[in-house]
C-alpha positions as CSV (number, residue, x, y, z in Angstrom):
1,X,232.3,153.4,197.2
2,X,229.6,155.4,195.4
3,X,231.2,158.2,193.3
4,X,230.2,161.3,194.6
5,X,228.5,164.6,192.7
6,X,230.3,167.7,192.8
7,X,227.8,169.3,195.3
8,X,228.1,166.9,197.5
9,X,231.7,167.5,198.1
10,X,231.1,171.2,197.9
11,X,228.4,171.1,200.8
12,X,230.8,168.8,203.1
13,X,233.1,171.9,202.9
14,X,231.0,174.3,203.5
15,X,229.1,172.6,206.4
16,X,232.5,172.2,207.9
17,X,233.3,175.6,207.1
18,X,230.9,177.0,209.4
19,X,231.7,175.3,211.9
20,X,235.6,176.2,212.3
21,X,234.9,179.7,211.2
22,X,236.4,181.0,214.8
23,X,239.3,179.5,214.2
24,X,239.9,180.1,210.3
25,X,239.0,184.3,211.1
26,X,241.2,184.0,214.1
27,X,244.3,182.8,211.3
28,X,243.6,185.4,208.7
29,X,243.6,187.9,211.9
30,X,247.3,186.4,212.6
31,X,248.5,186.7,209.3
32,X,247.4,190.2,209.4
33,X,249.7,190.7,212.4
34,X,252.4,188.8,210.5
35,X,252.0,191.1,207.8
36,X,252.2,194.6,209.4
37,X,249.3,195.4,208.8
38,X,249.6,199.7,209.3
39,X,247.7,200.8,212.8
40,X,245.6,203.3,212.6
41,X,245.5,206.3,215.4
42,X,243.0,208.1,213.9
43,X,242.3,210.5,211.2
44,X,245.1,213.4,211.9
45,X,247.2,211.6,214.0
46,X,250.6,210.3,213.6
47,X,250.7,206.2,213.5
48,X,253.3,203.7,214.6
49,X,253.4,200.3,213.7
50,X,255.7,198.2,215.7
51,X,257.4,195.0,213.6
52,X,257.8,193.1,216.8
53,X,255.0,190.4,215.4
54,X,256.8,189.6,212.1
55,X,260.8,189.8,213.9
56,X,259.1,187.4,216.8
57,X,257.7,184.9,214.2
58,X,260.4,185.1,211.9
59,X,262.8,183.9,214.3
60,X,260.7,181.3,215.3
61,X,260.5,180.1,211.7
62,X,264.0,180.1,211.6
63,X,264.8,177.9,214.6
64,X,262.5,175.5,213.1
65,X,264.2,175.7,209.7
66,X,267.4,175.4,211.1
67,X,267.0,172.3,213.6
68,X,268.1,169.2,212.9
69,X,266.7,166.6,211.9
70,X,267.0,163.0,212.7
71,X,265.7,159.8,211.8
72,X,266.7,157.1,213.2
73,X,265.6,153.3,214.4
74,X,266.3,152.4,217.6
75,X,269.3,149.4,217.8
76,X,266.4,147.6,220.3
77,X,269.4,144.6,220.7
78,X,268.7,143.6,217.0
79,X,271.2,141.5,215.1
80,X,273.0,143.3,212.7
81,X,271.4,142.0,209.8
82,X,268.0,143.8,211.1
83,X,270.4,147.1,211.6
84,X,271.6,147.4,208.2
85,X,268.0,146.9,207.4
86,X,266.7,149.5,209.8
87,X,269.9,151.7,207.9
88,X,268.6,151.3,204.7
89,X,265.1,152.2,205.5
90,X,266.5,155.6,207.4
91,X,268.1,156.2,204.2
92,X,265.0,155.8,202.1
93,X,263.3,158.1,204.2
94,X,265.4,160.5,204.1
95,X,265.8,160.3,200.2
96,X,262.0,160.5,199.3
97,X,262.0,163.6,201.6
98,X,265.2,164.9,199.4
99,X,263.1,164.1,196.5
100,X,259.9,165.7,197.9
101,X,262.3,169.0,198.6
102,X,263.3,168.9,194.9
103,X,259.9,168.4,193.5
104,X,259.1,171.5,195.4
105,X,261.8,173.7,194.0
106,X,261.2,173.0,190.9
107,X,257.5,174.3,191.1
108,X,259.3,177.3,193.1
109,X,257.7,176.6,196.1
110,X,259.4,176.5,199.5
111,X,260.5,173.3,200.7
112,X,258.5,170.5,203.1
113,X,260.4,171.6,206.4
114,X,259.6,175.6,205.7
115,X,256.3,175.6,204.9
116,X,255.6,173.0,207.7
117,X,257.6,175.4,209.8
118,X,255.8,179.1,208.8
119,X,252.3,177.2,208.9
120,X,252.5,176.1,212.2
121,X,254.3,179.2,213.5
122,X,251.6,181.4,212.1
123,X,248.2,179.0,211.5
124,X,248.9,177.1,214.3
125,X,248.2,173.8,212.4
126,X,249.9,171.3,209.9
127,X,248.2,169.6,207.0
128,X,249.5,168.2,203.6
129,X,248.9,165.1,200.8
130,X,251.5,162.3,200.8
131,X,251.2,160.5,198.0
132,X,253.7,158.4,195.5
133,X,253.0,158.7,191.9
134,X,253.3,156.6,189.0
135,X,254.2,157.7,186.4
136,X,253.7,156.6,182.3
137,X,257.4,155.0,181.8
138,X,256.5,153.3,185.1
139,X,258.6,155.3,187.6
140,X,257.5,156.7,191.2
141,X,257.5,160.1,192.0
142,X,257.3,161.1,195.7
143,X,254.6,164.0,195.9
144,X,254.6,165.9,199.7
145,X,252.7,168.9,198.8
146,X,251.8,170.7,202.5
147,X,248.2,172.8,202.4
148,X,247.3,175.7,204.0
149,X,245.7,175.2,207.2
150,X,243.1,177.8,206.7
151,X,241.7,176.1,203.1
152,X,241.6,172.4,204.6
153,X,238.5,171.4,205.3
154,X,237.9,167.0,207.0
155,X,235.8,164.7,208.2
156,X,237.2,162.0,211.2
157,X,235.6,158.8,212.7
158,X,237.1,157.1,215.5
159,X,239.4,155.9,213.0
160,X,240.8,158.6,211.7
161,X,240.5,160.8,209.3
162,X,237.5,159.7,206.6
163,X,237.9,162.5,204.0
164,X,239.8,165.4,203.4
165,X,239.7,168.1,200.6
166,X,242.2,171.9,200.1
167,X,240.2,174.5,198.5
168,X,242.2,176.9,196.7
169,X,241.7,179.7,193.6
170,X,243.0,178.7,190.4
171,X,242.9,180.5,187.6
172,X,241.4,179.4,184.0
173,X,244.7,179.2,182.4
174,X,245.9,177.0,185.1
175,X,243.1,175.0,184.8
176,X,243.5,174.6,181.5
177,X,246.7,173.3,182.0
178,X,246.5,171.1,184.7
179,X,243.2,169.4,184.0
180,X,242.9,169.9,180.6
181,X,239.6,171.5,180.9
182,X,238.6,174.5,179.4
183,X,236.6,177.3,182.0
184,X,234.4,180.2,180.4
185,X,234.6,183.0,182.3
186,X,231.5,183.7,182.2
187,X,230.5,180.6,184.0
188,X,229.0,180.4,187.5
189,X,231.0,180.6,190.3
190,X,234.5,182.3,188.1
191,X,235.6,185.5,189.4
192,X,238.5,187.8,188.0
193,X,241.0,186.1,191.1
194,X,240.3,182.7,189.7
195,X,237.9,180.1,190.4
196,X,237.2,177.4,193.4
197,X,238.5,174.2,193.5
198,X,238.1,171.3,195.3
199,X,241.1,168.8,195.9
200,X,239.0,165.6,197.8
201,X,240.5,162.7,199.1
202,X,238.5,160.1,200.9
203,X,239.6,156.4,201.9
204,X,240.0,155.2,198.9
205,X,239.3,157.7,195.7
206,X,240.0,161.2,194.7
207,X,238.4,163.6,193.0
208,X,238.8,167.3,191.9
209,X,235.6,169.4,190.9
210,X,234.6,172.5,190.9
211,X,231.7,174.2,191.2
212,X,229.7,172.7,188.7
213,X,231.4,170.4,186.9
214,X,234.2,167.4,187.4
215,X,237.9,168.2,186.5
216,X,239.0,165.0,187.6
217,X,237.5,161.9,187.5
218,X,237.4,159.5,190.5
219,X,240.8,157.9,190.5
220,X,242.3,155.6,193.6
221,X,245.1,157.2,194.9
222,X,246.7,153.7,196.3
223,X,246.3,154.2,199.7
224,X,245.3,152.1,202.2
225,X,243.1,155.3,203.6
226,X,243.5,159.1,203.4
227,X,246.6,159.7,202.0
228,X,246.9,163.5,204.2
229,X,248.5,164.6,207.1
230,X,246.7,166.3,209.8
231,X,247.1,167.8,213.1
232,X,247.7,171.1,215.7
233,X,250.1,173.1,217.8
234,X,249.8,172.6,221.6
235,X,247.9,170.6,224.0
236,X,244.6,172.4,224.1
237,X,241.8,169.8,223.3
238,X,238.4,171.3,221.8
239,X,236.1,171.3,225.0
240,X,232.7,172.0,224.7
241,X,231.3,175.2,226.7
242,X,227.9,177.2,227.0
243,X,229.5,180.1,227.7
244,X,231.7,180.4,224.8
245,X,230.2,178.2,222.6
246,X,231.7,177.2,219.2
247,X,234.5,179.8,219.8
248,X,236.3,177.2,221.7
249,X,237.6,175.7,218.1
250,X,239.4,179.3,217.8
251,X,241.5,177.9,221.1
252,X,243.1,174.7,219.0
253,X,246.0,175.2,217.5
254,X,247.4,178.5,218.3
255,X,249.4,180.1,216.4
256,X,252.6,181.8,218.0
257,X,250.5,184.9,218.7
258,X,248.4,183.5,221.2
259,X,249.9,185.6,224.1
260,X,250.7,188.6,222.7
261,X,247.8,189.4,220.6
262,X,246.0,192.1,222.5
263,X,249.5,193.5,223.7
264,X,250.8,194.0,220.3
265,X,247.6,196.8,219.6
266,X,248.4,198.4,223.3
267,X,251.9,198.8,222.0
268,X,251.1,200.4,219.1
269,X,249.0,202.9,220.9
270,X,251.5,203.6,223.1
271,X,254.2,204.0,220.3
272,X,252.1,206.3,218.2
273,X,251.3,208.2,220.9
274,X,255.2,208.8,221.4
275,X,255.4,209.4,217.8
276,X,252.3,212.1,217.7
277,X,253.9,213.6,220.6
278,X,257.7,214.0,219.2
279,X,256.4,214.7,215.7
280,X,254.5,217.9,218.0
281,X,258.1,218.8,219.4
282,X,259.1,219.5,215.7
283,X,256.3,221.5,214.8
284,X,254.4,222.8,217.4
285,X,250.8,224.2,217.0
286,X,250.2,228.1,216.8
287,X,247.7,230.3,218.2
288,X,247.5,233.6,215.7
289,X,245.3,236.5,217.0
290,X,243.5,239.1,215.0
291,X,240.6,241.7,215.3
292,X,237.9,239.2,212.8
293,X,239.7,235.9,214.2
294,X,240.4,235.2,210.5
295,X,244.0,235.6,210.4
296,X,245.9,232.5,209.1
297,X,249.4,232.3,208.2
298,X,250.5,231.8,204.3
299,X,254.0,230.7,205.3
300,X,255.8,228.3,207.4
301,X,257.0,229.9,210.3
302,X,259.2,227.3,211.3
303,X,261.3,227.3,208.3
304,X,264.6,229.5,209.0
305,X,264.4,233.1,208.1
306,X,260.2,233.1,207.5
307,X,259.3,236.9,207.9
308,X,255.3,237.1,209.0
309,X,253.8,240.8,208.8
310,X,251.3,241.4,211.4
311,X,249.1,244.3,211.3
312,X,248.8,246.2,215.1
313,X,246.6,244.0,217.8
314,X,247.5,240.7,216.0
315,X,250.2,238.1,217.3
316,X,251.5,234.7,216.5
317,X,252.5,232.5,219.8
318,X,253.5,229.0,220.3
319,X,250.4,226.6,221.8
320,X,253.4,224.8,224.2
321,X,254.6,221.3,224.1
322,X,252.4,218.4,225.3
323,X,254.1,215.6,227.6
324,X,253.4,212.3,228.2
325,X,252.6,211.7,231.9
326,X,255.2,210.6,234.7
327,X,253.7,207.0,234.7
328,X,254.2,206.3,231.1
329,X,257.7,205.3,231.3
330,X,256.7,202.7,234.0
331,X,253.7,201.5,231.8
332,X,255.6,201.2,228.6
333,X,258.8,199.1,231.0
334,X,255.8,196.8,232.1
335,X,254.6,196.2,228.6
336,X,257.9,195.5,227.1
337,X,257.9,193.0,230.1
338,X,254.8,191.4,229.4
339,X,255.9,191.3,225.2
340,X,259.1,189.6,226.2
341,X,257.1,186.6,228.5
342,X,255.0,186.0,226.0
343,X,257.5,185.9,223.1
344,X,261.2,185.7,222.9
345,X,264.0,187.4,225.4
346,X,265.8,190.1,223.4
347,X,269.1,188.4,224.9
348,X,267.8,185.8,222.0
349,X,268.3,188.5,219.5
350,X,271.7,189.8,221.1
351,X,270.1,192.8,222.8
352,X,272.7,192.3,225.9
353,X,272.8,195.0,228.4
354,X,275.5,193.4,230.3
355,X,277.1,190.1,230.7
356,X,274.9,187.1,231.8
357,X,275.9,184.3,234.2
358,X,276.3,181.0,232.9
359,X,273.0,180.5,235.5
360,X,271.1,183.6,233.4
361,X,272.0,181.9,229.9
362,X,270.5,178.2,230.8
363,X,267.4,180.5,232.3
364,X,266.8,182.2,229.2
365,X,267.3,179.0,227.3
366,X,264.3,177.6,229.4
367,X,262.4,180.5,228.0
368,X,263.3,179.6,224.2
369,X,262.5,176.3,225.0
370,X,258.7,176.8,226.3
371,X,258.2,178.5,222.7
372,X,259.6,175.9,220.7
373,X,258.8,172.9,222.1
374,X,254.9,172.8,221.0
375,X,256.2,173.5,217.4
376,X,258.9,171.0,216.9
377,X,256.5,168.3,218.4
378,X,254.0,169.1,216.0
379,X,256.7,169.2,212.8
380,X,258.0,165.8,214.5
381,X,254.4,164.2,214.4
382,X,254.1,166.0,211.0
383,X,257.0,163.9,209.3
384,X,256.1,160.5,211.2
385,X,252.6,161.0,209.6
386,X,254.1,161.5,206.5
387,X,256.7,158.4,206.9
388,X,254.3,155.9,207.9
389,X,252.2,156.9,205.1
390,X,254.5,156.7,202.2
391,X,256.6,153.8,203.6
392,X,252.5,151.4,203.9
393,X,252.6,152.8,200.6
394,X,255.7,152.0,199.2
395,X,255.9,148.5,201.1
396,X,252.6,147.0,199.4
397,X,254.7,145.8,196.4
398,X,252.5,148.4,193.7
399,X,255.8,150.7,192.7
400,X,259.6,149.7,191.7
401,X,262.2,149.8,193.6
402,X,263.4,153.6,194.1
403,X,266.8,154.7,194.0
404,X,267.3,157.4,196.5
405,X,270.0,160.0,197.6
406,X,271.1,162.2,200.2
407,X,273.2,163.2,203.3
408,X,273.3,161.0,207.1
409,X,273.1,162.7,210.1
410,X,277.3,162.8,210.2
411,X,277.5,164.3,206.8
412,X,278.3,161.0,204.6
413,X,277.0,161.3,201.4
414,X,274.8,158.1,200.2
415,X,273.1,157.0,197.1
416,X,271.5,153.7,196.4
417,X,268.4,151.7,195.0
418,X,266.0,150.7,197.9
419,X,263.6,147.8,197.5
420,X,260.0,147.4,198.7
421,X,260.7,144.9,200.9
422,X,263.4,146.2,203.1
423,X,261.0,149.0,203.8
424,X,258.7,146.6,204.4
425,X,261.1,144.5,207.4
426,X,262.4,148.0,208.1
427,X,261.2,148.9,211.9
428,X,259.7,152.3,212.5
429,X,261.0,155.5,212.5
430,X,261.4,157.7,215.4
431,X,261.7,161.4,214.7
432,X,263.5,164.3,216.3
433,X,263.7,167.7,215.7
434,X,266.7,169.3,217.7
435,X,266.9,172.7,217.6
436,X,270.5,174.5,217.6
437,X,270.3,177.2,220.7
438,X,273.2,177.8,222.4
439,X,274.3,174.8,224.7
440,X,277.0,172.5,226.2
441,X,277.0,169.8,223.6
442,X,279.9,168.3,225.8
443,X,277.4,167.2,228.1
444,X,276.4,164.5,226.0
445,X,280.5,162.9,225.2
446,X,280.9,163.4,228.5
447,X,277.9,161.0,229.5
448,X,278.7,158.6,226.9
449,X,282.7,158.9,228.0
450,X,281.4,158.1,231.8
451,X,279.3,155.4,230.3
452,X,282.0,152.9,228.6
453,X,284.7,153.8,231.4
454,X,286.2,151.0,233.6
455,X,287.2,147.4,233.2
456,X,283.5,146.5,233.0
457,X,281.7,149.5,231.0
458,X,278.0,150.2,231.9
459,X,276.8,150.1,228.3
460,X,278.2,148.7,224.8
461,X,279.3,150.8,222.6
462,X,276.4,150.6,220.2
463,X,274.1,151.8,222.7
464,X,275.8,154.4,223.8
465,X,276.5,156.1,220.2
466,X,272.6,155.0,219.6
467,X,271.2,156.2,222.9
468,X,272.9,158.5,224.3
469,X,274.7,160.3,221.7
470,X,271.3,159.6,218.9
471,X,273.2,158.7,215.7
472,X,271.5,157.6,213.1
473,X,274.0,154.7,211.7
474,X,276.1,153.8,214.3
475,X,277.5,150.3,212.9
476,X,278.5,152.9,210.4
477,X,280.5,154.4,212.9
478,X,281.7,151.3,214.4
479,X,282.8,150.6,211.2
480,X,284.7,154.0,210.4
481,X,286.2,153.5,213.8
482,X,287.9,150.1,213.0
483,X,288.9,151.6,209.5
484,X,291.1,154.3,210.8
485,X,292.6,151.4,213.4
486,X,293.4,149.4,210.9
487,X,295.4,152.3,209.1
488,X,297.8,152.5,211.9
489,X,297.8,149.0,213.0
490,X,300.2,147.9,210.7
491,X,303.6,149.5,209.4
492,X,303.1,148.2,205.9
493,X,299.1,149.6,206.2
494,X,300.4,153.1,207.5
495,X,302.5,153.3,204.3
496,X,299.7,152.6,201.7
497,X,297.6,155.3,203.1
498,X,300.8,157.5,202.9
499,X,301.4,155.9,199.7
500,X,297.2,156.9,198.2
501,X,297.7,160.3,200.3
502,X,300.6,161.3,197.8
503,X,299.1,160.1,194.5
504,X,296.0,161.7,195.1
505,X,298.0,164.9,196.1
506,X,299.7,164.1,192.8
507,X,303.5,163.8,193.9
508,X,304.7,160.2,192.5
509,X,308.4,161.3,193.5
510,X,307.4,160.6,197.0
511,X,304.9,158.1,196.3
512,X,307.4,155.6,194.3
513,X,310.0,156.2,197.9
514,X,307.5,154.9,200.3
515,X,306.5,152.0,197.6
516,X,310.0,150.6,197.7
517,X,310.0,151.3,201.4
518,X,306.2,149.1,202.0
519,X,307.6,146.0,199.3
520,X,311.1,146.0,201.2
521,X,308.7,145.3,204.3
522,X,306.1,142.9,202.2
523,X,309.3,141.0,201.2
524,X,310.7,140.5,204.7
525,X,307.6,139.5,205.9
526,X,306.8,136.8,203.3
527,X,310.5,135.4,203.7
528,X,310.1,135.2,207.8
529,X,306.4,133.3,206.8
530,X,308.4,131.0,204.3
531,X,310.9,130.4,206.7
532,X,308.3,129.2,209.6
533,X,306.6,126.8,207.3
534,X,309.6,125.2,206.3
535,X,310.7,121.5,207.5
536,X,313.2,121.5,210.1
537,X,316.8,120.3,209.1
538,X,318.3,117.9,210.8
539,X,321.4,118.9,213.2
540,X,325.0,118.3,213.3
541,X,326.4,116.7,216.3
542,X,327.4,119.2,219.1
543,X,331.1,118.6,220.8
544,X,330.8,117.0,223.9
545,X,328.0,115.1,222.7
546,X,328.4,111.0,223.4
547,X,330.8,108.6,221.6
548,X,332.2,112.0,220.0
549,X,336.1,112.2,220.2
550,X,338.0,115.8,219.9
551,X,339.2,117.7,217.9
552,X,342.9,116.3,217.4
553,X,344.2,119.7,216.0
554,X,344.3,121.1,212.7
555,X,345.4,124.7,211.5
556,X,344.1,127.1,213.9
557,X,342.2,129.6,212.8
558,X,339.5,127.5,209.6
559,X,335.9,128.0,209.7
560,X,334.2,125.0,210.6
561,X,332.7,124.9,206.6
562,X,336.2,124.0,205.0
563,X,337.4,121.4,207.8
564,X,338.1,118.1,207.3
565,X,335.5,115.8,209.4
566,X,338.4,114.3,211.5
567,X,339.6,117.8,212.5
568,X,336.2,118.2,213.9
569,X,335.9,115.4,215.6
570,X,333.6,112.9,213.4
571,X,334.9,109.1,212.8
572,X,335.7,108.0,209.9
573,X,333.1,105.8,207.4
574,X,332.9,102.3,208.3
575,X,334.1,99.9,205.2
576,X,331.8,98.7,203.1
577,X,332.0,94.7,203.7
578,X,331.8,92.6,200.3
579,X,329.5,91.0,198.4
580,X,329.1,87.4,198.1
581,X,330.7,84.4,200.0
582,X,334.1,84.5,201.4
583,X,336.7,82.6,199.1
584,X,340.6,83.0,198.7
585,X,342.2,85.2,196.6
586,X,342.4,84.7,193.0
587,X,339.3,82.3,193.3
588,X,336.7,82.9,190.6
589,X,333.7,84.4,191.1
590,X,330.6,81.1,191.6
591,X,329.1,81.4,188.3
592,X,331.5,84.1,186.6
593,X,332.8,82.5,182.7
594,X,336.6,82.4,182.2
595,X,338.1,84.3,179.7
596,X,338.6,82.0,176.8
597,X,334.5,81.4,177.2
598,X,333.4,84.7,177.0
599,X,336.0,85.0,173.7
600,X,334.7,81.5,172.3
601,X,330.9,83.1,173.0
602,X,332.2,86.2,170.6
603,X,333.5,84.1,167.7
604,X,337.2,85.2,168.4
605,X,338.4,81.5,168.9
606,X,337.4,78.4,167.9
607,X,336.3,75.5,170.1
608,X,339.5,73.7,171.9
609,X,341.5,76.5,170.4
């Protein structure tokens, strides 16, 4: 793509300036609100300013900031090779957003989720840069830096977005220090509350420029198309009217305001009125009368003990008290009625007159509900943006492998080294913001206890801690489950947690008692296995067995052990029979030398001796 000139850049925002101007004065009239601005009754006259606009949005803000959030990959019937796969890519999303969080602090700026939250609470809109950065010793940084609505300007396609750029006032110092660029003051376009810039991203390049010169040279930012994050509050869709004309752009994106905004300056009126009227009560006005008219009181007659001198034919009298008339209670019941429809209950804020029905509470909750629903939908489609944008990033093999940190949706702390490529087989993320208003949690065990009852349960348990229950991990569970059953399956496994407990509680004079106890049982154990794999013996003869005579006596009383074998019945050995052929006694042996051989063989006699 061509690089493009400063002014070119600087003309795209300002042609798209003019055309959302409706919408970007009806924000800066919001934050106004937000702020408090002071009313103004009139020159003379006492003024109230009510804070409901800033307590309404604030709690708002803090629902938001408060929910929880969860990411999570649906199981889908995947094997559980693909689950700890979809695991590890939950827990890389939720690390880079840790990281993002921490990147933020440490420029002292609000985290992702709060400034998502306050911008779409008061703007009405959501937009931000997503970007991973590498840096010179080769490691990524993970850079979600949210914009302010009102100073991002874009261009769209039927594709999507095709540029984007966030205009904000930076002074020459920061310049300086950012860009390395040095800015006169006295150059064109710097004023004493800084000096424009222009942060432009288009599908493949960015830039930063002012208004005459470059700060930052065209650089590709890596992705595959405009690294920002872009959207609105709500379902109103910019129509196209003759009547209205190109107000109808003020209409998209509302900011939490939207139904109250004309009510909140009736209410004012009506308050300062009150104010004027008890402020009056206090000091009331005074008609003096004199001969000239001239008359006028040097002190205060209200204060205790004032003593006024009046000449004869002049008098000081009281002008009466002023009242509100007998339909302004009525009127001001109605407003607070209207306020409260287009807002928040005050039961939300614990303003409880009496006590509500259980009927009441879900009621009100519907209320809440209708409030919040249009801005945790747009900070759920705010974090997918930002997902599928940094994991197409991530997964295109151009960074190292990150090692992120950070806490699961039950708590459990994690911290490990993710690899491109498991994002990149990872499915994709589905995103839910819950917000924590008063409920009956037990709605949801009780479902998933209905769902696994009976000989033949209606769903596995995987699906019912995935679906119905919406943990993130739940092999993880699975697994924790058959943990602690395998700690009280077995005596000897029972023991050894026992055994850990106590060491880690550090008393080793229990520890070393239940350590004798589990070898006493490891012993038994290996002798009984010993035992089983060991041939069988073969078995003496029972009594009454065949060929077996009895017992013909013996001393009454002997264990079987020291008994003689014929006092328990066994015959006696058969003889052994000879060896060699049968001859009569005294007969020599065939072949066996008589004794005067073997002694003429040794030299002891002589031949015929």
């Amino acid at each position: 793509m061509a690089r493009r000139k400063p002014t070119e850049i600087i003309n795209l925002v300002e042609d798209h300036h003019d055309s959302t101007y409706p919408m970007r004065d009806r924000m800066d009239k919001d934050h106004r609100l937000y702020r408090l601005d002071p009313y103004d009754a009139g020159d003379g006259y006492q003024s109230y300013t009510s804070n409901e606009p800033q307590v309404f949005a604030d709690k708002v803000i803090s629902f938001l900031t408060s929910a929880e959030l969860i990411i999570r990959i649906p199981v889908n019937g995947d094997d559980r090779e693909q689950r700890d796969i979809n695991n590890d890519t939950e827990r890389f999303l939720i690390g880079i957003l840790r990281a993002a969080d921490d990147t933020l602090c440490m420029r002292m700026a609000p985290r992702v989720r709060d400034q998502l939250a306050w911008y779409t609470t008061i703007r009405g809109w959501y937009a931000g840069r997503a970007l991973l950065v590498k840096e010179e010793d080769g490691s990524t940084n993970v850079d979600i830096t949210p914009w302010d609505p009102i100073n991002t300007y874009w261009g769209e396609s039927s594709t999507g977005l095709t540029w984007a750029c966030y205009k904000i006032k930076k002074t020459a110092s920061e310049i300086k220090e950012q860009y390395g660029v040095k800015v006169d003051n006295t150059m064109h376009g710097v004023h004493e509350n800084g000096v424009d810039v222009y942060d432009f991203y288009d599908r493949e390049d960015n830039y930063v420029v002012m208004d005459d010169r470059v700060l930052k040279k065209k650089t590709k930012h890596g992705h595959n198309g405009v690294p920002v994050f872009l959207g609105m509050v709500g379902a109103t869709p910019l129509i196209q009217s003759d009547v209205i004309g190109n107000e109808a752009i003020a209409d998209v994106g509302e900011s939490i305001f939207k139904s109250n905004r004309v009510n909140y300056e009736d209410n004012n009126f009506m308050l300062s009125t009150m104010l004027e009227l008890t402020a009056r009560s206090r000091k009331q006005g005074l008609k003096v009368k004199s001969k000239d008219g001239m008359k006028t009181l040097e002190e205060d007659p209200y204060k205790e003990g004032t003593e006024i001198a009046l000449a004869q034919g002049e008098e000081v009298e009281p002008l009466g008290m002023l009242e509100m008339s007998k339909e302004a209670g009525a009127f001001m019941s109605m407003m607070s009625g209207e306020l409260q429809r287009g807002s928040l209950p005050h039961s939300v804020y614990g303003q409880l007159e009496f006590q509500l029905s259980g009927y009441a509470i879900n009621t009100l909750r519907q209320g809440v509900e209708s409030v919040l629903t249009p801005r945790t939908q747009a900070l759920e489609k705010a974090y997918r943006s930002i997902f599928l944008i940094l994991s197409e990033q991530y997964a295109s093999g151009s960074f190292k492998s990150i090692e992120v940190s950070g806490q699961m949706q039950d708590m459990t702390y994690f911290s490990q080294e993710i690899t491109p490529n498991i994002v990149k087989r990872g499915g994709e993320p589905e995103i839910k913001l819950v917000s924590k208003l008063p409920q009956d949690d037990m709605s949801k065990m009780s479902q998933a206890q209905i769902a696994r009852e009976g000989e033949t349960p209606l769903l596995p348990d995987i699906f019912i801690r995935d679906m119905i229950l919406g943990m993130q991990d739940a092999d993880q569970v699975d697994d924790a489950l058959k943990e602690q059953a395998a700690e009280r399956a077995l005596p000897e496994a029972q023991l050894m947690t026992i055994l850990q407990s106590l060491e880690n509680r550090g008393r080793p004079d229990l520890a070393k008692l239940y350590f004798g106890e589990m070898l006493m049982i490891l012993h038994e154990k290996q002798k009984a296995m010993m035992q089983a794999f060991m041939p069988p013996q073969p078995q003496q003869p029972q009594m009454g067995q065949p060929g077996m005579m009895p017992p013909m006596g013996g001393p009454p009383g002997l264990p079987p052990q020291v008994m003689p074998n014929a006092a328990m019945g066994v015959p006696p050995p058969m003889p052994v029979p000879p060896m060699g052929p049968a001859v009569p006694p005294g007969t020599p042996r065939p072949g066996a030398m008589s004794e005067e051989e073997r002694l003429a063989r040794m030299g002891l006699i002589g031949p015929g001796g």
